[in-house]
C-alpha positions as CSV (number, residue, x, y, z in Angstrom):
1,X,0.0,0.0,0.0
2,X,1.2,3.5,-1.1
3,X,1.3,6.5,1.4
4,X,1.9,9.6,-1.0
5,X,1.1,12.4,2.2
6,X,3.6,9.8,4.4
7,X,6.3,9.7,1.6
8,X,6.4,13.4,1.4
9,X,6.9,13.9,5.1
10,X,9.9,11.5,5.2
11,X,11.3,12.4,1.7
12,X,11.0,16.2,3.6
13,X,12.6,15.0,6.7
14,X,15.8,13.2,5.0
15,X,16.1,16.5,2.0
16,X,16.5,19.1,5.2
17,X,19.2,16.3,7.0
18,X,21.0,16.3,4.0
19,X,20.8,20.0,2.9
20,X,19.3,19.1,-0.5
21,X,22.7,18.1,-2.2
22,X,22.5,14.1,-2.5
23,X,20.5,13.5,-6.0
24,X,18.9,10.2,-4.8
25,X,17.0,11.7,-1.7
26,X,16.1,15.2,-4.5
27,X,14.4,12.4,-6.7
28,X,13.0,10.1,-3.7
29,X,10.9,13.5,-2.8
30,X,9.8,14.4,-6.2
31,X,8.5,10.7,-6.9
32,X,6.7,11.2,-3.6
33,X,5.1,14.8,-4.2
34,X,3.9,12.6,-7.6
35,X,2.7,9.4,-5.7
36,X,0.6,12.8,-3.4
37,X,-0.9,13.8,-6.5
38,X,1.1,17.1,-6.0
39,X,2.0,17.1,-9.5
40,X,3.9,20.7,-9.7
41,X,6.0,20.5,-6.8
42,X,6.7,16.9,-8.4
43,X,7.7,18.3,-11.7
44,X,9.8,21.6,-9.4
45,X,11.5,19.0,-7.6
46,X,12.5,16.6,-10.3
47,X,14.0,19.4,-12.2
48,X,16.4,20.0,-9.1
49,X,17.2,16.3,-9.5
50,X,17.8,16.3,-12.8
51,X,20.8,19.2,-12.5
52,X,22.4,17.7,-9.6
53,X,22.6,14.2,-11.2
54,X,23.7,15.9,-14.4
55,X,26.4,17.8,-11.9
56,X,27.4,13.8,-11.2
57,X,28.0,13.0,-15.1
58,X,26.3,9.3,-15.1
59,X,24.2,9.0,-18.3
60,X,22.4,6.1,-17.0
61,X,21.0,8.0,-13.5
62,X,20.8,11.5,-16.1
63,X,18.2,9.1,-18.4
64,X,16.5,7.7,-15.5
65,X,15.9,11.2,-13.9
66,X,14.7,12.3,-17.2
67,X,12.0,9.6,-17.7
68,X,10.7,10.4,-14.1
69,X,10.4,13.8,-14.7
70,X,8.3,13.1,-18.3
71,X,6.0,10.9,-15.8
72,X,5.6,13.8,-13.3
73,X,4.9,16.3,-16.0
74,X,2.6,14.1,-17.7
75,X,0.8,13.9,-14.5
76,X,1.7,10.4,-13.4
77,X,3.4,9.0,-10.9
78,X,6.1,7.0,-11.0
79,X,6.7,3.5,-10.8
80,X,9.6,1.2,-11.4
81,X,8.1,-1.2,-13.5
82,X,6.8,1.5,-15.8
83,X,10.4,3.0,-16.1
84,X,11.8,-1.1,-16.7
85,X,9.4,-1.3,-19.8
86,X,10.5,1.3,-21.7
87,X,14.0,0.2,-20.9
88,X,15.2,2.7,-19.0
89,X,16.7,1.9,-15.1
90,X,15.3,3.1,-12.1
91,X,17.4,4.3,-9.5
């Protein structure tokens, strides 16, 4: 079962312990504001993702982030398994 309003709170919690520089926790609160329905901060958030795993230089994570952010700004949230059909890694 899937907590979107839960995920959002932790996601929150671990971005401010970490001062919004590690990539992986950016994304994990981005997937969550989707999984909340809150689609813009979704789409806000994922962009910051995005740049800060471009700032790493791994094409892989920089594809993955990319394909999140199209599900965010298409208005869905995102999934593993919808990521793994189109070929493209999750996290």
């Amino acid at each position: 079962m899937r907590n979107g309003a839960q995920a959002v709170e932790f996601a929150l919690q671990a971005e401010r312990l970490s001062g919004g520089k590690v990539p992986f926790i950016v994304g994990t609160l981005a997937a969550a504001y989707a999984e909340a329905g809150r689609f813009p901060e979704a789409v806000e958030t994922g962009r910051r993702a995005l740049e800060l795993v471009k700032a790493q230089g791994d094409p892989k994570q920089i594809e993955a982030s990319r394909a999140r952010l199209g599900l965010y700004e298409a208005g869905k949230a995102f999934r593993d398994e919808d990521l793994r059909a189109k070929g493209v890694g999750g996290r």
